[in-house]
PAGU-72462 format. One record per residue: y, z, x of N, C-alpha, C in turn; residue in three letters. Coordinates in steps of 0.02 Angstrom, whole numbers, plus 50000, padded with zeros to 5 digits. Example, Ala and Ser with C-alpha at 12.3 -4.5 7.8 and 13.67 -1.06 7.14 Angstrom:
497165039050660497755039050615498355039050660Ala/498885035450642499475035750684500025039450645Ser/
//
This chain:
499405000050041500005000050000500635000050043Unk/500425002050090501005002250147501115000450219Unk/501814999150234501654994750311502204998250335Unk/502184997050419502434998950474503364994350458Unk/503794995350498504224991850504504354990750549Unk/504664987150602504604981050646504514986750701Unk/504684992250714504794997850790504235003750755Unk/504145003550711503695007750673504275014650711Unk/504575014150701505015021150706505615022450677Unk/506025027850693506465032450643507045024450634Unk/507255021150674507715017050724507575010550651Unk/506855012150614507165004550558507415004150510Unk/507595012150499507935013050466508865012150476Unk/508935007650451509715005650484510125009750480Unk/510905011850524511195013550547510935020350568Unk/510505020550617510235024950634510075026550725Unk/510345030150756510135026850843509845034850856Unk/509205036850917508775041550921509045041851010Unk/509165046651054509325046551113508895055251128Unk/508585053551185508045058451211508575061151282Unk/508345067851295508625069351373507965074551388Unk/507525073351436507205078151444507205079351534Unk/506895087551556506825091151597506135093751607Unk/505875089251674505145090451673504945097451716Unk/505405099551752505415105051775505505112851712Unk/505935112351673506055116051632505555117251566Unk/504995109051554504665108351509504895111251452Unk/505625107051464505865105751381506325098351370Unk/506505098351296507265094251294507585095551256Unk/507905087251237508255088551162508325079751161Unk/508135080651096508125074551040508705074251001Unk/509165068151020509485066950958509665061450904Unk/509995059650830509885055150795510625053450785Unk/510995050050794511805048650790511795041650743Unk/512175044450668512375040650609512695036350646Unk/512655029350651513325026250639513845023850606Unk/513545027050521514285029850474514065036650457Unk/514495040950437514235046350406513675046050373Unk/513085048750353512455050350327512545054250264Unk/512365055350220512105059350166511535064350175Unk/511495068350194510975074350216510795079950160Unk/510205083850193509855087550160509585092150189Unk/509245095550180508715102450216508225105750201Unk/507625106050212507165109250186506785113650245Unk/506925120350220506395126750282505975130550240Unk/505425129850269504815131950230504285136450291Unk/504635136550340504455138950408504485146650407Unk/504385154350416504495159750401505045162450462Unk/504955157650529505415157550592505815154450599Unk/506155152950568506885146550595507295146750641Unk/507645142750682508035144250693508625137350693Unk/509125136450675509685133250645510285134350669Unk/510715129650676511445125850666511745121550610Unk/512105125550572512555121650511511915118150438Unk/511475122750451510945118750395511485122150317Unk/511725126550308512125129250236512545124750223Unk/512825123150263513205116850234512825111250185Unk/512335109450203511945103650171511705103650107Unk/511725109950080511715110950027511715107149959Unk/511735105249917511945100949889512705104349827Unk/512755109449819513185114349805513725116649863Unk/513715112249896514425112549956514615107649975Unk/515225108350015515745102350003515635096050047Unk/515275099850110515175092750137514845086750116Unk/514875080950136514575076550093514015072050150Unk/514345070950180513775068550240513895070850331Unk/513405068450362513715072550440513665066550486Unk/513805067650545513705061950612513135063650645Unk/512895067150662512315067850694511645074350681Unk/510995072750711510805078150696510225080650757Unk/510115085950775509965088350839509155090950833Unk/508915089550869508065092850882508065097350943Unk/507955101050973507955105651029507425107551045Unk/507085111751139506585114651124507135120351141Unk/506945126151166507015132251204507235138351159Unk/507175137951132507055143451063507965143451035Unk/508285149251066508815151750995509395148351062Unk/509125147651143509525147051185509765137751151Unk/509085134051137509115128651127509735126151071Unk/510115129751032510495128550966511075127351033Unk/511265127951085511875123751124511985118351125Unk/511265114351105511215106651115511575104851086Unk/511775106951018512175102150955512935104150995Unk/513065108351034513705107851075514025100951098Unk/513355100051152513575095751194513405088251142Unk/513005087651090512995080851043513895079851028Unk/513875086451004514705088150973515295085951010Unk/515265085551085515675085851134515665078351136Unk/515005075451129515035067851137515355063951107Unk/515275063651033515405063150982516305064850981Unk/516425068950979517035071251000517725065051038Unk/517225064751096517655059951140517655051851140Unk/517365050151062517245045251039517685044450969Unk/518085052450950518405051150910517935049950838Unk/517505051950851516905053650787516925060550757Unk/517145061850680516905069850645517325067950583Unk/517205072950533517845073750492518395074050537Unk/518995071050465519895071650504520115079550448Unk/520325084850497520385091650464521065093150510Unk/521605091050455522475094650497522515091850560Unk/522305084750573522405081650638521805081950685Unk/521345085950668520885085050709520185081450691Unk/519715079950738519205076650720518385082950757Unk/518145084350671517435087850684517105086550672Unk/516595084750733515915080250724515265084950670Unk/515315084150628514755089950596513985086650627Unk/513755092850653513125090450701512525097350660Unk/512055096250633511455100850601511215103150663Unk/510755106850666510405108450729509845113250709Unk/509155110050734508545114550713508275114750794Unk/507855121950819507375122450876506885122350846Unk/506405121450917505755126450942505645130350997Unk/505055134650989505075136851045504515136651092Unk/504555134551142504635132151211504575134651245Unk/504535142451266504905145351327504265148451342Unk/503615149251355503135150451386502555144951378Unk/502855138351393502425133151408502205131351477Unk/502325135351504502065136051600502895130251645Unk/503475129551593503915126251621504425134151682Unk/504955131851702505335136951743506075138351696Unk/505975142551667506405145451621506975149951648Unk/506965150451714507505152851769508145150551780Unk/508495147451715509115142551739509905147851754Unk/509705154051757510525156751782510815158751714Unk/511395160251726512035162751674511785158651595Unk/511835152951611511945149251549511315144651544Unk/511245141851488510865136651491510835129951476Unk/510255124951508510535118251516510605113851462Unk/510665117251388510535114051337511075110651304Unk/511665112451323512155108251306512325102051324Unk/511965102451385512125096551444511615091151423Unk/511095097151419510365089551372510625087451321Unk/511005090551276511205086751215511625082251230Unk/512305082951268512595077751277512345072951322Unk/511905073051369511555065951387510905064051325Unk/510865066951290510385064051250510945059951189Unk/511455061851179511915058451153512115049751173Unk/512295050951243512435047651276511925040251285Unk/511065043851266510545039651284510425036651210Unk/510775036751159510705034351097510465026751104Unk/509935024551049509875017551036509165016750994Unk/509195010550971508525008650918507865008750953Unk/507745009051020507065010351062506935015951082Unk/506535018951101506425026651123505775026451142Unk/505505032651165504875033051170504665039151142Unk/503935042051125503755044851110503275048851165Unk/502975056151145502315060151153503085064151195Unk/502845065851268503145069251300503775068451325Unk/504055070551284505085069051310505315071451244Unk/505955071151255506375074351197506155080751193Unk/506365083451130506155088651099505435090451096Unk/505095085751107504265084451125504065086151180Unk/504295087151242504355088151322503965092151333Unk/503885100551306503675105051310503255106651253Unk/503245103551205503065105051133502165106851157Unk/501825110451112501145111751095501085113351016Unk/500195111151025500065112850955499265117350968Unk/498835118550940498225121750949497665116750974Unk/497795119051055497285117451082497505111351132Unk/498055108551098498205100451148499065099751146Unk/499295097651197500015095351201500445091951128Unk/500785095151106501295091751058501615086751081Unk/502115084651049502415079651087502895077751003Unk/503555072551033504065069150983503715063750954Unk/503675063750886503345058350858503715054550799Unk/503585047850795504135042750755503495038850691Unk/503755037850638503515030850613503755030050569Unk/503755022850524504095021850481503645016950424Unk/503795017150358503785013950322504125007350262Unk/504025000250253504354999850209504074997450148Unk/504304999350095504074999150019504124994749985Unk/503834992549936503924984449918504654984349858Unk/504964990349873505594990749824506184985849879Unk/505924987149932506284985649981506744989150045Unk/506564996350031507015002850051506335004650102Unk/506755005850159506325008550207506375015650225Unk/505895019450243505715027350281505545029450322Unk/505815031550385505695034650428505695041450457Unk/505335042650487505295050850504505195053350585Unk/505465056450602505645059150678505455066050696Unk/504935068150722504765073650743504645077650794Unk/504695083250819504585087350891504045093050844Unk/503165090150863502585094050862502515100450894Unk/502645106050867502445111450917502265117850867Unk/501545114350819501465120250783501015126450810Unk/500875130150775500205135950807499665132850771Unk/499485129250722498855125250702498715120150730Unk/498165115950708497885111250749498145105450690Unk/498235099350757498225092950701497625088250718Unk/497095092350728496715088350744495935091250709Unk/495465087750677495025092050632494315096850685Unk/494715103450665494335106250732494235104550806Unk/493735106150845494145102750924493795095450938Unk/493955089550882493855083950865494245078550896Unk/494225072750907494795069050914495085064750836Unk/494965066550802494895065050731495445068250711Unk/496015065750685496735069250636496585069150586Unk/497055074850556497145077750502497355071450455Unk/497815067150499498245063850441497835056550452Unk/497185056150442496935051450468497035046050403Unk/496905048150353496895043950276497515039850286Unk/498005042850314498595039050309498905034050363Unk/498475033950401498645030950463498755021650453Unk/499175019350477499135013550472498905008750531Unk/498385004650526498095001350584497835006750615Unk/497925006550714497765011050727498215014450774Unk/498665016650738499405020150790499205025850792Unk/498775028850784498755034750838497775033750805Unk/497415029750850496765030850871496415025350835Unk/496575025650760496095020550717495435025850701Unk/495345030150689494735033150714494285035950635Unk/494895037850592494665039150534494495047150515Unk/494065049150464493825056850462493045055650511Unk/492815061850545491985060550551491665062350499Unk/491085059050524490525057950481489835061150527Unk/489755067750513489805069350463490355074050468Unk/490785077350414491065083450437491135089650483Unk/491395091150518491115096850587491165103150524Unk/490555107550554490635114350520491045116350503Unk/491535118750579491935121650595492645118550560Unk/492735113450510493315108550499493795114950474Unk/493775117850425494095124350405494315130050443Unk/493755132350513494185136250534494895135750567Unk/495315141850564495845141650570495965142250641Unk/496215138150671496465136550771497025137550777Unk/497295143950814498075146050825498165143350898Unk/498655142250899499095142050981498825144651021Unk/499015153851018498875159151047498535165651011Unk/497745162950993497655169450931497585174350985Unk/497265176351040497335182651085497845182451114Unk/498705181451102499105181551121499675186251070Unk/500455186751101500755186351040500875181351009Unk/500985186150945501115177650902501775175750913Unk/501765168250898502545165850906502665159850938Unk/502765158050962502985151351016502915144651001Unk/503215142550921502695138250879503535134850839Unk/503425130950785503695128250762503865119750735Unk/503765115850720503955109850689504565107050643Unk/504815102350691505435102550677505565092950690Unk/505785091150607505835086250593506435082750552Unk/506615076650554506975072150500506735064450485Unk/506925067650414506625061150361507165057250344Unk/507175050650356507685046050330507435039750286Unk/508125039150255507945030950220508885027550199Unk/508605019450216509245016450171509475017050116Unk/509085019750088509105019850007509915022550023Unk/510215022649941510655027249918510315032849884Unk/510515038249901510385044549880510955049349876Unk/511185054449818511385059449826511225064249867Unk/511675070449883511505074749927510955078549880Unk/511055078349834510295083049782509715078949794Unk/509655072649776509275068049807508765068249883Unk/509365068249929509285068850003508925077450014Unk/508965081649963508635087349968508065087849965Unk/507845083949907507355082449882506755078449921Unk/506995074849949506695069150016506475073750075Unk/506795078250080506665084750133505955089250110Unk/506025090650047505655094250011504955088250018Unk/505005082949985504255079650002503885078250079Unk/504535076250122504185077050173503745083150205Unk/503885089150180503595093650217502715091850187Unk/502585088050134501805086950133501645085450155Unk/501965081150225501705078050287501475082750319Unk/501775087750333501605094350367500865094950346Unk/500975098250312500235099150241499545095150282Unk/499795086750248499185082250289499135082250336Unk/499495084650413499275083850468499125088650517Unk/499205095950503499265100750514498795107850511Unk/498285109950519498115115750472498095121950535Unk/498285125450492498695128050451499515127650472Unk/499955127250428500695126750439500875130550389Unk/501555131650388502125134450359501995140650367Unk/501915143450429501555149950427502145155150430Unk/502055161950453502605165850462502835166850530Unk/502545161550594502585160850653502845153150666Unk/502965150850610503355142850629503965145150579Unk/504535139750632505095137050581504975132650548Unk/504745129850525504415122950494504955120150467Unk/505355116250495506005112450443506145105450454Unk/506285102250385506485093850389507275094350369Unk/507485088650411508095087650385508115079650355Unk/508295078750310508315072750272509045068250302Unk/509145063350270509695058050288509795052050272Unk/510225051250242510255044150184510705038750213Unk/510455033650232511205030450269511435026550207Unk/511145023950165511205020050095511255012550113Unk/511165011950183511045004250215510904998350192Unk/510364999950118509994993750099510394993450027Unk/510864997550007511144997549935510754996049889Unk/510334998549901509635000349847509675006149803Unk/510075006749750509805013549709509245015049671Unk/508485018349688507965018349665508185018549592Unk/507615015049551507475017049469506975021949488Unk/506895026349440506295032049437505755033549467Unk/505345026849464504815024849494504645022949551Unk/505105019749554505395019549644505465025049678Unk/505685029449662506145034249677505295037449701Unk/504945039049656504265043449653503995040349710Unk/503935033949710503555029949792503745033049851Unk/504675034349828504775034949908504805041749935Unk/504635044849876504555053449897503765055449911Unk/503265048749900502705050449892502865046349984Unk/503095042649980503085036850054503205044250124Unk/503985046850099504185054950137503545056750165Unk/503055060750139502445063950165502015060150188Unk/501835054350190501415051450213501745047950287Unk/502135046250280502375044450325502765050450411Unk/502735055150363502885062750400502335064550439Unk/501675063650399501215063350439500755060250492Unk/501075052850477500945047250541501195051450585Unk/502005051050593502445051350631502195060750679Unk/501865065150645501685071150683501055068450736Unk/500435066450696499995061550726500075059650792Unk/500555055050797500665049850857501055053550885Unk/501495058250873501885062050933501195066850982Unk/500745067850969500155072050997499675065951018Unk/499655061450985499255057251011499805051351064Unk/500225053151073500645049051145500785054551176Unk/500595059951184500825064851243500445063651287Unk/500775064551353500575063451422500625070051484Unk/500185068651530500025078151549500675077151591Unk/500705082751643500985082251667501055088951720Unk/501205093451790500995098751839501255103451776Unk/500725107651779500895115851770500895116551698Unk/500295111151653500085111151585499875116551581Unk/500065119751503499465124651484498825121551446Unk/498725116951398498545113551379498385104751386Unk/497815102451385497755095551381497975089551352Unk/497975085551349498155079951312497555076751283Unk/497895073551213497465071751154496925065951213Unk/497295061951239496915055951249496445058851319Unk/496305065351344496015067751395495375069651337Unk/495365071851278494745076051233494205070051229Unk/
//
């Protein structure tokens, strides 16, 4: 019922550019997505850990109406600087609302955390996350790469390397969907210690394996695989945005947030726990001046989750190892 679009990533969805800055020493980054008109946004946290920049605004009961950019981070609460330095970029481009003469780039900002992935978390006074954001600003454009970089750099999930993951869909209404993610839950996306995904039903072709469910089922498919179960808990999180051309309201664009998290759901087990932030941010560029009828509308919220879950998929299935892993890589199992 559904197909890839030409980059199979966040990027086909028009006016949309994705810029990565990562630190292989630090085993982290930051991911970012820069409107090139204002966006129509949204928010959905279903995560019990969050951590956030400017998500109240998005509301659909507040005044803003759309933003310029939106930020992925790893390094936990240090990581929320990134949307600084996006901000700073943005800034000197003369990009934000105009407020009494001035210009404010409204920039969202969601983490993870990162910070005991065997990287060197020793950076001094301050940290380098502002600076990643503004070269990840700087690195904006419709190509990118995926698994290990960005916000994906450091990412883990149970048992194997996380990683930034992209894909996209388009619908025969004509409105396309894309979704952008940094993998780093405490569950597994993989069915038990299988090379077999969760989100296998949905996979298109074979972008992350072709491989399908096994046959026969592993025993074990149900039990539950944490990060760190003889550890503390914590160090976990998934952190994503869902876009489309469509036109959408900001109630709308909420709503689009809200279905994507079933991507979570399909690719994931267990998620939304009380040890992840689990959050999507939605984003409407209205590119294709398409206003869904009803039915439409239902496709593309059903398109949200399925496509949420390619896009987690292939960020774990393109990660690449790299000195001083705690964990393996999918394509090593």
């Amino acid at each position: 019922m559904f197909r890839t679009g030409p980059r199979n990533l966040i990027t086909d969805v028009a006016g949309l550019r994705v810029g990565n800055a990562s630190d292989v020493r630090l085993k982290s980054g930051v991911t970012t997505i820069v409107c090139d008109e204002p966006a129509v946004a949204g928010v959905q946290i279903l995560g019990g850990a969050p951590g956030t920049r400017e998500t109240d605004l998005l509301e659909p009961h507040n005044s803003i109406e759309a933003i310029h950019a939106v930020v992925l981070s790893g390094g936990s609460a240090y990581g929320l600087d990134a949307a600084s330095g996006v901000q700073a970029a943005l800034r000197e481009k003369g990009i934000g609302v105009e407020v009494g003469g001035f210009r404010v780039p409204i920039v969202p900002a969601a983490i993870l955390f990162d910070l005991r992935n065997g990287g060197d978390k020793d950076w001094g006074r301050y940290s380098p996350y502002r600076d990643l954001g503004y070269e990840a600003a700087q690195a904006v454009g419709i190509d990118f790469a995926l698994g290990t970089v960005g916000a994906g750099t450091g990412a883990l999930s149970s048992g194997l390397k996380g990683g930034l993951g992209s894909a996209s869909t388009v619908l025969d209404s004509g409105v396309t969907i894309g979704a952008l993610v940094a993998v780093n839950p405490t569950g597994s996306v993989t069915i038990a210690r299988s090379r077999h995904f969760w989100a296998a039903p949905f996979e298109i072709g074979d972008e992350f394996g072709g491989l399908g469910y096994p046959t026969p089922m592993p025993k074990d498919a149900k039990r539950i695989l944490l990060k760190f179960r003889d550890k503390q808990v914590g160090g976990n999180t998934t952190i994503a945005v869902i876009a489309t051309d469509a036109l959408l309201t900001k109630a709308a664009a909420k709503r689009l947030a809200i279905s994507a998290h079933d991507g979570f759901v399909r690719a994931i087990w267990p998620t939304h726990t009380p040890a992840d932030g689990d959050l999507v941010f939605a984003l409407a560029t209205g590119k294709s001046g398409i206003e869904l009828a009803p039915n439409d509308a239902i496709e593309l919220y059903a398109a949200a989750g399925a496509t949420m879950a390619r896009a987690i998929s292939r960020g774990v299935f393109a990660a690449t190892p790299a000195d001083g892993d705690l964990f393996p890589v999918w394509s090593s199992r």
